[in-house]
LORO-248847 format. One record per atom (N, C-alpha, C, O, CB): residue number from 1; atom name; x, y, z. Coordinates in steps of 0.1 Angstrom, whole numbers. Glycine has a CB too. Layout:
SITE / NUM / CA / X / Y / Z
...
***
This chain:
SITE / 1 / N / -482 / 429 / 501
SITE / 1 / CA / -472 / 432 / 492
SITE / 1 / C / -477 / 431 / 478
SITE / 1 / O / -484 / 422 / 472
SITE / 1 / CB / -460 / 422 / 494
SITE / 2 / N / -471 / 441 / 474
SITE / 2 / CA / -477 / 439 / 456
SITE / 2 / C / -469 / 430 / 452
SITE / 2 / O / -457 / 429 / 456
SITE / 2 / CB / -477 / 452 / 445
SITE / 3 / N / -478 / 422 / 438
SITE / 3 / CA / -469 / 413 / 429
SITE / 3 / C / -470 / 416 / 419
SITE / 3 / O / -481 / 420 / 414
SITE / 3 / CB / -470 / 400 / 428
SITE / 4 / N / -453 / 416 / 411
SITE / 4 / CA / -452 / 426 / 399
SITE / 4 / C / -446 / 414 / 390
SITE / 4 / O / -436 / 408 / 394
SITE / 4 / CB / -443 / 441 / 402
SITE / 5 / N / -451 / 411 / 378
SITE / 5 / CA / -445 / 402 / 368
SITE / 5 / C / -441 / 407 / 356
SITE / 5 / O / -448 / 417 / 353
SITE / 5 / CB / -453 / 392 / 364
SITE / 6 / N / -432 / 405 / 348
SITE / 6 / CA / -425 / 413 / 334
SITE / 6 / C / -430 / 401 / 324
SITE / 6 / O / -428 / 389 / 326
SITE / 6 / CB / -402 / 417 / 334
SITE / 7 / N / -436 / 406 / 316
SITE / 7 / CA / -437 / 395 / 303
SITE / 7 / C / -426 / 405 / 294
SITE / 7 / O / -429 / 417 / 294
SITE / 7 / CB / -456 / 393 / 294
SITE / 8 / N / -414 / 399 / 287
SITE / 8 / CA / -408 / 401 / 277
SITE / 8 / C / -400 / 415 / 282
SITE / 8 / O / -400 / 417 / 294
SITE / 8 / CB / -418 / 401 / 264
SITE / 9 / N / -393 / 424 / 271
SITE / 9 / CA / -384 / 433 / 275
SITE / 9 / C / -392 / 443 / 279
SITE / 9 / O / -402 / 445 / 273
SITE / 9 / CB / -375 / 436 / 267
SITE / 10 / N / -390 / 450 / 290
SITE / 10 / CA / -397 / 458 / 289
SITE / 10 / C / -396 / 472 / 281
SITE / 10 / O / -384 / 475 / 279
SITE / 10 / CB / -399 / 459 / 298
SITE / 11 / N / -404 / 479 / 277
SITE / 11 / CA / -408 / 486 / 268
SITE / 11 / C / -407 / 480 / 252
SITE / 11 / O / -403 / 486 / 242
SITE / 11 / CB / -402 / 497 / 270
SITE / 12 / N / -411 / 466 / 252
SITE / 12 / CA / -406 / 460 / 237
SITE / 12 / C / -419 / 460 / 231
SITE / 12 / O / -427 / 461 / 241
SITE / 12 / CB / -399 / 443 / 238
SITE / 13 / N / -425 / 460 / 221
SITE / 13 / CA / -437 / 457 / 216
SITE / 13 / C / -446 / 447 / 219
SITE / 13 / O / -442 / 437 / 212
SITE / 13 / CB / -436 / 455 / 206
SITE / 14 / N / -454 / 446 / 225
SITE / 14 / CA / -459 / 437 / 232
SITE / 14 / C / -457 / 427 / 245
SITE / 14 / O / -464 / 418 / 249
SITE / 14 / CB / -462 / 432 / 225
SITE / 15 / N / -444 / 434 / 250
SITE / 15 / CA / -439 / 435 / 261
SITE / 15 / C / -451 / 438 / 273
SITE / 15 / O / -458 / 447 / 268
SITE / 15 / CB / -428 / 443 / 260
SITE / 16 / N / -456 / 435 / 288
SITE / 16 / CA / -460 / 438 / 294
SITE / 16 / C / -462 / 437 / 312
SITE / 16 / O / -463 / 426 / 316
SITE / 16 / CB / -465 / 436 / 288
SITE / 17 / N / -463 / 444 / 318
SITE / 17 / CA / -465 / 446 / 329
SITE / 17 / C / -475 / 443 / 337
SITE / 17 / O / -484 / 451 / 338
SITE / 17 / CB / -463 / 454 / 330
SITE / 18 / N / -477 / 432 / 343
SITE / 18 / CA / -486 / 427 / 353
SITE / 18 / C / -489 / 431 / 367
SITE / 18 / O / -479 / 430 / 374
SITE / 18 / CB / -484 / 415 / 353
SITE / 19 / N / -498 / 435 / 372
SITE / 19 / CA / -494 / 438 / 388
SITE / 19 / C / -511 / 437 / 396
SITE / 19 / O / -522 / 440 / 392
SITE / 19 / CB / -484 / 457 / 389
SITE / 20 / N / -505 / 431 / 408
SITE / 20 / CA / -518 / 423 / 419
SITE / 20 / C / -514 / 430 / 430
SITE / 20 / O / -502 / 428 / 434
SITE / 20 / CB / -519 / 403 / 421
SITE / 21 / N / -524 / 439 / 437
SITE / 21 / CA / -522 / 446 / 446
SITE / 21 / C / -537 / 438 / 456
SITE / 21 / O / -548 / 438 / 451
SITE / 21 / CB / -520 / 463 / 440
SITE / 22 / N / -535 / 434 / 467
SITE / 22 / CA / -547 / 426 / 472
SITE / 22 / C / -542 / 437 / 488
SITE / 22 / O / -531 / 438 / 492
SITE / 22 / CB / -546 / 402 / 473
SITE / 23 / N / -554 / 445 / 492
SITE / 23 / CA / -553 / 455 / 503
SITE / 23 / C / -566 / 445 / 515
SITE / 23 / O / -578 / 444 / 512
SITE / 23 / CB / -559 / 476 / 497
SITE / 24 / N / -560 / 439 / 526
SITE / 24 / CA / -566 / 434 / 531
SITE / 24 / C / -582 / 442 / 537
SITE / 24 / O / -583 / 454 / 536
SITE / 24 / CB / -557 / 431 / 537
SITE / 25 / N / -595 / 433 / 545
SITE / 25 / CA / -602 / 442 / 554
SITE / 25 / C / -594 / 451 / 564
SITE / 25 / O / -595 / 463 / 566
SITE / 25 / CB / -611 / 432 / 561
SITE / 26 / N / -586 / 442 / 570
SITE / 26 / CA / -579 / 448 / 581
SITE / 26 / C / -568 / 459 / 581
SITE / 26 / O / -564 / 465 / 591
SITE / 26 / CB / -574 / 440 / 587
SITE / 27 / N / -561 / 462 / 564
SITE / 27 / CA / -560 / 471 / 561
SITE / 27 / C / -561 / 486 / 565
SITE / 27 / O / -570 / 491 / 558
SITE / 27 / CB / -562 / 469 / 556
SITE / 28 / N / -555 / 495 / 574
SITE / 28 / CA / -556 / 508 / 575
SITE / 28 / C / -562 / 515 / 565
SITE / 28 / O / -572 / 522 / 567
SITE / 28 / CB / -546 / 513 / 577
SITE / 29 / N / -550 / 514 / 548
SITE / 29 / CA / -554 / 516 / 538
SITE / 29 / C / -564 / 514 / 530
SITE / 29 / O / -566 / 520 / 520
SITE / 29 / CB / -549 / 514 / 535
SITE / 30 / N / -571 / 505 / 535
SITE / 30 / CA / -585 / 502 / 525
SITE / 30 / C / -594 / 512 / 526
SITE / 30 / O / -598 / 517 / 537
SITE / 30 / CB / -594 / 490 / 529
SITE / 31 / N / -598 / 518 / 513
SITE / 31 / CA / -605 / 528 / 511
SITE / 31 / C / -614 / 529 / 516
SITE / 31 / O / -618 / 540 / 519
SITE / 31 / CB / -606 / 529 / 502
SITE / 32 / N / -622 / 515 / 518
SITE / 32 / CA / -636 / 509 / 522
SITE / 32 / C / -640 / 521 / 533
SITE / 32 / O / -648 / 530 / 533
SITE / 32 / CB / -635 / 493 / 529
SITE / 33 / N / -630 / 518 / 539
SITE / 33 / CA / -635 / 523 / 555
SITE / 33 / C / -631 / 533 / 563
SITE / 33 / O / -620 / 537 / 568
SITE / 33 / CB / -633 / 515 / 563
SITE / 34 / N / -641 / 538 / 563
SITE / 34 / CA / -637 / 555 / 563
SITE / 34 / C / -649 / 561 / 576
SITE / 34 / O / -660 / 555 / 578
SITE / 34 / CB / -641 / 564 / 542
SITE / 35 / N / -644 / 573 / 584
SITE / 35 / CA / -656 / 577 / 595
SITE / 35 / C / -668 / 584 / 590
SITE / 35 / O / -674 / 590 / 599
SITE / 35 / CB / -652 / 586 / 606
SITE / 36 / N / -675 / 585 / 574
SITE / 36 / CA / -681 / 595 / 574
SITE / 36 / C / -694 / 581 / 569
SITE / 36 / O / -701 / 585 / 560
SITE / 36 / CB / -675 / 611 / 565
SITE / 37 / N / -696 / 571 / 573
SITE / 37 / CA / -710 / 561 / 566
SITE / 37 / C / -705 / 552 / 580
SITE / 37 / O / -694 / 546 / 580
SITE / 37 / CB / -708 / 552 / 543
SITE / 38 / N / -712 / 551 / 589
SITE / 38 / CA / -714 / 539 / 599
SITE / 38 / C / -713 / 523 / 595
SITE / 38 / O / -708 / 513 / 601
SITE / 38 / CB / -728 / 540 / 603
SITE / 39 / N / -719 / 523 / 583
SITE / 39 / CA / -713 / 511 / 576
SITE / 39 / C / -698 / 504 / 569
SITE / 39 / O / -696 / 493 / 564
SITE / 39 / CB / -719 / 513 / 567
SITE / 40 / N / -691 / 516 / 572
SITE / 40 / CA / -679 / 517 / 563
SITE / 40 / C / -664 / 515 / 576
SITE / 40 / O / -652 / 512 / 574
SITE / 40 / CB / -679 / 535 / 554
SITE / 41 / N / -672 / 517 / 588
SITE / 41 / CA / -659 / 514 / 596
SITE / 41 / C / -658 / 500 / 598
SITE / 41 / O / -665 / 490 / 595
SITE / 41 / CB / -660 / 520 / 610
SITE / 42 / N / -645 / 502 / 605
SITE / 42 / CA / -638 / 489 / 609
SITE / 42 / C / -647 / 481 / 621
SITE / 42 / O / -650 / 488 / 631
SITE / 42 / CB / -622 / 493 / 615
SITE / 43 / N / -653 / 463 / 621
SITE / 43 / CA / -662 / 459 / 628
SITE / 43 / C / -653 / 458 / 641
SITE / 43 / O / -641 / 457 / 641
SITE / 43 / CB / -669 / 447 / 624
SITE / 44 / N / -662 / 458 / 652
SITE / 44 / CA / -650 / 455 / 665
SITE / 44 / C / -651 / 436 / 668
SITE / 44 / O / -658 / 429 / 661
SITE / 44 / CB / -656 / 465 / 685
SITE / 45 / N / -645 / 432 / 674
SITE / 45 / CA / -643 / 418 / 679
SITE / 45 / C / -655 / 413 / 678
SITE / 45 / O / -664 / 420 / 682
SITE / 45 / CB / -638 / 415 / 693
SITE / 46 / N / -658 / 400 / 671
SITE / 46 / CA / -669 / 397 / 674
SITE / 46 / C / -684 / 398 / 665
SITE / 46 / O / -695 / 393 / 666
SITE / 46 / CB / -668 / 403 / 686
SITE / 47 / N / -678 / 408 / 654
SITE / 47 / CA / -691 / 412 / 648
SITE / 47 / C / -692 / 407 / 637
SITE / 47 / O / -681 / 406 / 632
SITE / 47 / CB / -694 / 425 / 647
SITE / 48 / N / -702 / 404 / 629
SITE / 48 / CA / -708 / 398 / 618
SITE / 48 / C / -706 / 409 / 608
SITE / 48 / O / -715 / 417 / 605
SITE / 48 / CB / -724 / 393 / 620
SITE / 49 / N / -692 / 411 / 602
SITE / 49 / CA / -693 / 425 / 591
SITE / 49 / C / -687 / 416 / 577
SITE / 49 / O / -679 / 407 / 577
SITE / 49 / CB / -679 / 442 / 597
SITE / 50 / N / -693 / 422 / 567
SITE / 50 / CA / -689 / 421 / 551
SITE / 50 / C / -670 / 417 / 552
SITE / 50 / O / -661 / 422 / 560
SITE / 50 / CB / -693 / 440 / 542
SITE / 51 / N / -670 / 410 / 545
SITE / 51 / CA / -648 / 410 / 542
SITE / 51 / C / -651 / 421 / 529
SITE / 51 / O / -659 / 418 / 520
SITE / 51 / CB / -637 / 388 / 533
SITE / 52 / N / -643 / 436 / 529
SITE / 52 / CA / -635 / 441 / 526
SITE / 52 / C / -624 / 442 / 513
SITE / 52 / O / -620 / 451 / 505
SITE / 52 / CB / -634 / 438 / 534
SITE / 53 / N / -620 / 431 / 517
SITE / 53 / CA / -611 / 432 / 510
SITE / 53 / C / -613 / 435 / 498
SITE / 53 / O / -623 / 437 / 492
SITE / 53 / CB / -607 / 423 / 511
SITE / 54 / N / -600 / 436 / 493
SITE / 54 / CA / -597 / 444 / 476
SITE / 54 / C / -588 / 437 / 468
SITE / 54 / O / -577 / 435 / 472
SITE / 54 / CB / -589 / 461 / 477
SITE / 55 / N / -592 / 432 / 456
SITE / 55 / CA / -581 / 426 / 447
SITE / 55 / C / -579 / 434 / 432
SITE / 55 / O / -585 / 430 / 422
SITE / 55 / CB / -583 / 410 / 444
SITE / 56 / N / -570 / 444 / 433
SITE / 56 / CA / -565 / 449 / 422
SITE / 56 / C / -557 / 444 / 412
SITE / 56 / O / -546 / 444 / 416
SITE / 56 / CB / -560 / 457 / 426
SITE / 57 / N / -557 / 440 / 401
SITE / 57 / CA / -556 / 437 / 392
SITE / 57 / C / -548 / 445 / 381
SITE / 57 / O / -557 / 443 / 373
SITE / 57 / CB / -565 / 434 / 391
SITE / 58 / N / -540 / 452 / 375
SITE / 58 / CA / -534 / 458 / 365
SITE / 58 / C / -525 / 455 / 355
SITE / 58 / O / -516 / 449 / 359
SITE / 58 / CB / -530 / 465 / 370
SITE / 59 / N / -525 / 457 / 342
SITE / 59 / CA / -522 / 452 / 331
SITE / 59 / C / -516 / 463 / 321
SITE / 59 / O / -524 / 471 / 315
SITE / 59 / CB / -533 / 445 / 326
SITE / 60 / N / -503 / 464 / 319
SITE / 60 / CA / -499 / 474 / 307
SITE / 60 / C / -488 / 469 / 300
SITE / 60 / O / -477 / 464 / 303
SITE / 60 / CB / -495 / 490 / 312
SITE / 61 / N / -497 / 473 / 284
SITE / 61 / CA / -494 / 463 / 276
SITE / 61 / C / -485 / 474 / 265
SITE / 61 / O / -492 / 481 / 257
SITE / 61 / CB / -509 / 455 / 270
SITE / 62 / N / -473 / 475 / 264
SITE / 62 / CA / -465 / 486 / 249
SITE / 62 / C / -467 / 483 / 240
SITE / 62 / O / -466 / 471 / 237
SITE / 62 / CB / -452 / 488 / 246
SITE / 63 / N / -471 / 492 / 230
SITE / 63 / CA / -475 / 492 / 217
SITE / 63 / C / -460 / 499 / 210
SITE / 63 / O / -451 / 506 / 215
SITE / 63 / CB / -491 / 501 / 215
SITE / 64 / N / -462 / 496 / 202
SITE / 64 / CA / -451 / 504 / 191
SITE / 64 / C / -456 / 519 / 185
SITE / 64 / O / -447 / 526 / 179
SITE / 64 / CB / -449 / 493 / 176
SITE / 65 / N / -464 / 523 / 185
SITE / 65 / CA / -467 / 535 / 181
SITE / 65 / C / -476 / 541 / 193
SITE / 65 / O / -480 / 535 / 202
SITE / 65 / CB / -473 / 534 / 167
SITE / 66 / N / -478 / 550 / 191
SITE / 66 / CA / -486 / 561 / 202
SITE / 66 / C / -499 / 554 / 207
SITE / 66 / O / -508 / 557 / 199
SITE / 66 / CB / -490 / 578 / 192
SITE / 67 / N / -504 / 546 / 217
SITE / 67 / CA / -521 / 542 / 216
SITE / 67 / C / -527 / 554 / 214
SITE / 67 / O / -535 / 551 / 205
SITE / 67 / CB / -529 / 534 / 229
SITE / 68 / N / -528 / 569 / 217
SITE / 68 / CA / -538 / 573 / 212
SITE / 68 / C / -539 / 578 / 200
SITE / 68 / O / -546 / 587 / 198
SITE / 68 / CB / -542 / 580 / 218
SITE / 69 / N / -530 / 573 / 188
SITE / 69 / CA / -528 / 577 / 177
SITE / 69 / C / -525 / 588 / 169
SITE / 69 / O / -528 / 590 / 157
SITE / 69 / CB / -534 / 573 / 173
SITE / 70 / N / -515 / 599 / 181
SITE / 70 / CA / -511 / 613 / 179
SITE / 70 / C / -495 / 608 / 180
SITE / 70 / O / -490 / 605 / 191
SITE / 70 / CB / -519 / 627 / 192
SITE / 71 / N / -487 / 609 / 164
SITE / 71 / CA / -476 / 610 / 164
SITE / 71 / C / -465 / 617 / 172
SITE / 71 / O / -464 / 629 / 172
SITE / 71 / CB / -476 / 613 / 156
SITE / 72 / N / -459 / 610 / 179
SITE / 72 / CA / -454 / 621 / 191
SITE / 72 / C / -439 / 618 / 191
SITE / 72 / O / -433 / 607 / 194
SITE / 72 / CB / -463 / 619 / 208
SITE / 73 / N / -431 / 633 / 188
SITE / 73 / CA / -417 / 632 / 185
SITE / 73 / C / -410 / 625 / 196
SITE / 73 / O / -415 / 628 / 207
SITE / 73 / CB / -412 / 645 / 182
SITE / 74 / N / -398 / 616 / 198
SITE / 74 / CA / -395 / 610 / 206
SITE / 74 / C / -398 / 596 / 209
SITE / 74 / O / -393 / 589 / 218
SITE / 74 / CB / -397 / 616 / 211
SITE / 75 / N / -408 / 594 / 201
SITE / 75 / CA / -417 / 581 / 206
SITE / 75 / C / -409 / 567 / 203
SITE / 75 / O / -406 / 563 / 191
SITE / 75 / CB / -432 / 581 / 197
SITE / 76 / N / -408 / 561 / 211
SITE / 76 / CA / -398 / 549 / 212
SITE / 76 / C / -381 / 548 / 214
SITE / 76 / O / -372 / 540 / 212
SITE / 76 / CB / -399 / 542 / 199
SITE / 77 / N / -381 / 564 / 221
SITE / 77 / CA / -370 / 564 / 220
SITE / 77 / C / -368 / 574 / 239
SITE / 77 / O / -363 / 569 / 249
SITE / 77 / CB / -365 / 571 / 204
SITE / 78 / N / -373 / 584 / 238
SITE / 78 / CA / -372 / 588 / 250
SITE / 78 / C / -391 / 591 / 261
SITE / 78 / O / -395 / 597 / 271
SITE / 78 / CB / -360 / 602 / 247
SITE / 79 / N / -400 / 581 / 247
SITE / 79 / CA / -412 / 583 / 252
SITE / 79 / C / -418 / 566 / 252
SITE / 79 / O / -414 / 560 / 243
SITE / 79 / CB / -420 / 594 / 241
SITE / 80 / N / -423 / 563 / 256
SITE / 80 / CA / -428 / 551 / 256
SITE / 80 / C / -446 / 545 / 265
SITE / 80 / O / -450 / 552 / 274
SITE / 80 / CB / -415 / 545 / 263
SITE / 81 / N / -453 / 536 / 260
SITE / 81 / CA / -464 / 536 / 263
SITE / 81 / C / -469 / 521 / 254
SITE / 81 / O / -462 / 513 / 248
SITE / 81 / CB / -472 / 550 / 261
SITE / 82 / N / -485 / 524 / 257
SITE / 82 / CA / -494 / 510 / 253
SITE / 82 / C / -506 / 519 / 262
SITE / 82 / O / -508 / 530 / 267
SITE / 82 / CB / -488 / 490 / 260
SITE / 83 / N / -515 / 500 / 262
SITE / 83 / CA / -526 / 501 / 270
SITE / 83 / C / -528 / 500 / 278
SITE / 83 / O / -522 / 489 / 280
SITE / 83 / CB / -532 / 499 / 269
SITE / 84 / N / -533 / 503 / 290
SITE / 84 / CA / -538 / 502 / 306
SITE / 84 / C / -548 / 499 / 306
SITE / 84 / O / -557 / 505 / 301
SITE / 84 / CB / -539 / 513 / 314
SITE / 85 / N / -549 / 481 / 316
SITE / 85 / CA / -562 / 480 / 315
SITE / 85 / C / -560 / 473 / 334
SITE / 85 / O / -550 / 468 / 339
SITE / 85 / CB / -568 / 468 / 299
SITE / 86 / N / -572 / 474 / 338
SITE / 86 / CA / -574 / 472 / 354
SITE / 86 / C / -586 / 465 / 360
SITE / 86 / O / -596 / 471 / 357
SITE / 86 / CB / -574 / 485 / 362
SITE / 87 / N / -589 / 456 / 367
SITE / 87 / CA / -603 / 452 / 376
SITE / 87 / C / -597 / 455 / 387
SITE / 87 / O / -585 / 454 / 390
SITE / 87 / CB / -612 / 436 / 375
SITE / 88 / N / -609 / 458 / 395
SITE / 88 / CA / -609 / 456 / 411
SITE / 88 / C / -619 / 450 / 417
SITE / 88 / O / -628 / 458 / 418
SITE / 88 / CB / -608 / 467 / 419
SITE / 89 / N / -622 / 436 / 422
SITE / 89 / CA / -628 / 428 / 430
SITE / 89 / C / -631 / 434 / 443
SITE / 89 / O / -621 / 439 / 448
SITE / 89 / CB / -620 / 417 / 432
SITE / 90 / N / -644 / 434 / 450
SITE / 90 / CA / -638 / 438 / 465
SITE / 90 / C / -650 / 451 / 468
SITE / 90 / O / -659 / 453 / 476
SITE / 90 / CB / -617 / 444 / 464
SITE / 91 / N / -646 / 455 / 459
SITE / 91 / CA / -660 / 472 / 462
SITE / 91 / C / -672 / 471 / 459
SITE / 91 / O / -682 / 478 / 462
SITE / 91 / CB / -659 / 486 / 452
SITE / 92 / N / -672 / 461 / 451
SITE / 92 / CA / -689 / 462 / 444
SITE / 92 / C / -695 / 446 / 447
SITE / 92 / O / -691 / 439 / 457
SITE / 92 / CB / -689 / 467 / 421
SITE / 93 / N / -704 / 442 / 435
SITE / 93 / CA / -711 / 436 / 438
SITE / 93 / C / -701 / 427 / 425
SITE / 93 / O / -694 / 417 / 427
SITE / 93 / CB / -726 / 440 / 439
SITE / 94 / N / -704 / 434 / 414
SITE / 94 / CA / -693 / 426 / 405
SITE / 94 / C / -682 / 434 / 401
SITE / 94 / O / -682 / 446 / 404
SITE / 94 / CB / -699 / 420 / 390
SITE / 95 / N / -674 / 432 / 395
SITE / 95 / CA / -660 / 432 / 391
SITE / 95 / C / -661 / 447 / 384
SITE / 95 / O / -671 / 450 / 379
SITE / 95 / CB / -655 / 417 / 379
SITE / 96 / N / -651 / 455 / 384
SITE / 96 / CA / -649 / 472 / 379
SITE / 96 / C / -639 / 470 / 369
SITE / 96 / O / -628 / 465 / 371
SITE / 96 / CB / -644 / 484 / 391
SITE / 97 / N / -642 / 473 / 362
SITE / 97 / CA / -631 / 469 / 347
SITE / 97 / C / -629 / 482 / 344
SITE / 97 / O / -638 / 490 / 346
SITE / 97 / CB / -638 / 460 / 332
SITE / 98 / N / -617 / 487 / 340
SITE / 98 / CA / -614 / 502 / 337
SITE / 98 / C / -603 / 500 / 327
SITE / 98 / O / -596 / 490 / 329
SITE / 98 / CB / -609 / 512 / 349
SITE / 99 / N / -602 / 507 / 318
SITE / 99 / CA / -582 / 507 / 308
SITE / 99 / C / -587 / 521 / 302
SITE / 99 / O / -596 / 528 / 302
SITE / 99 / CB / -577 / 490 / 289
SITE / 100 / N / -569 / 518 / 295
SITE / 100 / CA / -573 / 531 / 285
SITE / 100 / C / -555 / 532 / 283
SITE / 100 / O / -548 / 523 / 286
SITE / 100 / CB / -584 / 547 / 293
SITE / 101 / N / -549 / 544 / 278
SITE / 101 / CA / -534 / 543 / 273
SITE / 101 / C / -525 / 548 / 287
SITE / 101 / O / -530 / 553 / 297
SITE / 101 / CB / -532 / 554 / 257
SITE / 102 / N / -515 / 546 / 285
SITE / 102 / CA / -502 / 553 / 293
SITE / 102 / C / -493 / 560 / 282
SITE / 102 / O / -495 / 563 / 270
SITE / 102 / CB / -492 / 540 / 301
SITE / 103 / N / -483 / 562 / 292
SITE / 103 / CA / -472 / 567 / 284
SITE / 103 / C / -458 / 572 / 296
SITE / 103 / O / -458 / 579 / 307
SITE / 103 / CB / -479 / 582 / 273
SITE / 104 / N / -451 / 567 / 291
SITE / 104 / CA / -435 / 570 / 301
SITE / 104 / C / -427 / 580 / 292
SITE / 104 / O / -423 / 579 / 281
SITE / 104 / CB / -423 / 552 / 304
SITE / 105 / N / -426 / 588 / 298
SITE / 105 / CA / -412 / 596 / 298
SITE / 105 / C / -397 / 598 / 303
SITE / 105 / O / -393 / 605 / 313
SITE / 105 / CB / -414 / 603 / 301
SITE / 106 / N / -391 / 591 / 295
SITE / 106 / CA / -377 / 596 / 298
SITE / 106 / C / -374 / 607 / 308
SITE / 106 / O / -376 / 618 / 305
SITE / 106 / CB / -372 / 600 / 287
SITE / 107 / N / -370 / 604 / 318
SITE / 107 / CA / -364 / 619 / 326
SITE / 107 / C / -353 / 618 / 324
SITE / 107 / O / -350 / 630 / 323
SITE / 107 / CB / -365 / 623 / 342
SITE / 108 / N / -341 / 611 / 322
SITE / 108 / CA / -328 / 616 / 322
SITE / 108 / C / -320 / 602 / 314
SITE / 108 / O / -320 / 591 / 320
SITE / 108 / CB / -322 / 620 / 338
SITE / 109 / N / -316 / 602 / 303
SITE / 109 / CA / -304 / 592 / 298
SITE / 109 / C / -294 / 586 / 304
SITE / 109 / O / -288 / 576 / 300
SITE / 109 / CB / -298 / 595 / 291
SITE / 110 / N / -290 / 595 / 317
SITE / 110 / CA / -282 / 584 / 329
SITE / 110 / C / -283 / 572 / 332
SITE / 110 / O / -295 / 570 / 335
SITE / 110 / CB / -282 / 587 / 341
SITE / 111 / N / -275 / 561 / 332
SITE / 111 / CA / -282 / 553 / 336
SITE / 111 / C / -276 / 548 / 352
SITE / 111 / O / -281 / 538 / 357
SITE / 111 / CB / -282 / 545 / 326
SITE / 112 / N / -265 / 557 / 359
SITE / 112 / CA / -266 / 554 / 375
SITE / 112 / C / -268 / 567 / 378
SITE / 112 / O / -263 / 575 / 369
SITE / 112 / CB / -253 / 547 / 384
SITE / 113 / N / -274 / 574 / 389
SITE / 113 / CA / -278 / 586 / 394
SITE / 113 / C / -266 / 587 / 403
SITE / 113 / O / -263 / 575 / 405
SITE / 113 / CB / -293 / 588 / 401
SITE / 114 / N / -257 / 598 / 409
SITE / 114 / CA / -247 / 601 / 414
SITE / 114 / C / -233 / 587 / 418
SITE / 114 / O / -228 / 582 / 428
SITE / 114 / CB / -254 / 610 / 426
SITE / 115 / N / -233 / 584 / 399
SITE / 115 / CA / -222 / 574 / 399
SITE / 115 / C / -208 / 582 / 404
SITE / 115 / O / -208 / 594 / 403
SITE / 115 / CB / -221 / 568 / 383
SITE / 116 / N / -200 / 578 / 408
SITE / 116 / CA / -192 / 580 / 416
SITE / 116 / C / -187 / 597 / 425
SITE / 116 / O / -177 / 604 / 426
SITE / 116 / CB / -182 / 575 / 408
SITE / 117 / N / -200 / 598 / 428
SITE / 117 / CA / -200 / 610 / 435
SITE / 117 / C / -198 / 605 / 451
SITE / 117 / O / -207 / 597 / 454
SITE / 117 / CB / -215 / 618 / 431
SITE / 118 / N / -190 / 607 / 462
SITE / 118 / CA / -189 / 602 / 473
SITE / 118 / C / -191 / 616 / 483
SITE / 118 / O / -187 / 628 / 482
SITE / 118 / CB / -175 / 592 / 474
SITE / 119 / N / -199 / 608 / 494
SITE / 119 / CA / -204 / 617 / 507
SITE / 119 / C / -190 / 623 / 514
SITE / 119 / O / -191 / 631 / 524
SITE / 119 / CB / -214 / 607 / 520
***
């Protein structure tokens, strides 16, 4: 199960979004392991194989103005963003560090989707 934490309002200025996604060895989903490298499958009972596992890490942080610094109409109002920043534990030997910007878009100012519409 992923774990998801809110620092402050979200989309507030330095408001941010935390999130830990840990995909077990035994995971179906682990990317790891796959049929096309002998090394990469799942071990059977009994066998001396590497743990797998994966700890994803993710971090996005809102800025008040555009992070890639292209004025953009809408912005803080029906556009919103910051920085993206991520490690993943688990694939390599050491730690994979990656970021860079986001940005959310408004799809609709509603705020309940088929409020009193009945089946």
């Amino acid at each position: 199960e992923p774990v998801v934490t809110s620092i402050g309002s979200f989309g507030a200025t330095g408001a941010s979004i935390e999130a830990n996604l840990k995909i077990a060895d035994s995971d179906p989903n682990n990317p790891f392991h796959h049929q096309y490298h002998p090394q990469h499958r799942y071990p059977k009972p009994g066998e001396n194989f590497p743990d797998w596992t994966i700890d994803w890490n993710m971090e996005f942080t809102f800025t008040a103005d555009p992070p890639d610094g292209v004025n953009t109409a809408g912005w803080g109002d029906t556009q919103l963003g910051g920085t993206y920043r991520q490690e993943i534990e688990g694939l390599a030997n050491d730690t994979i560090v990656a970021g860079g910007y986001f940005k959310l878009q408004r799809a609709s100012p509603v705020p309940v989707l088929n409020d009193g519409v009945t089946n």
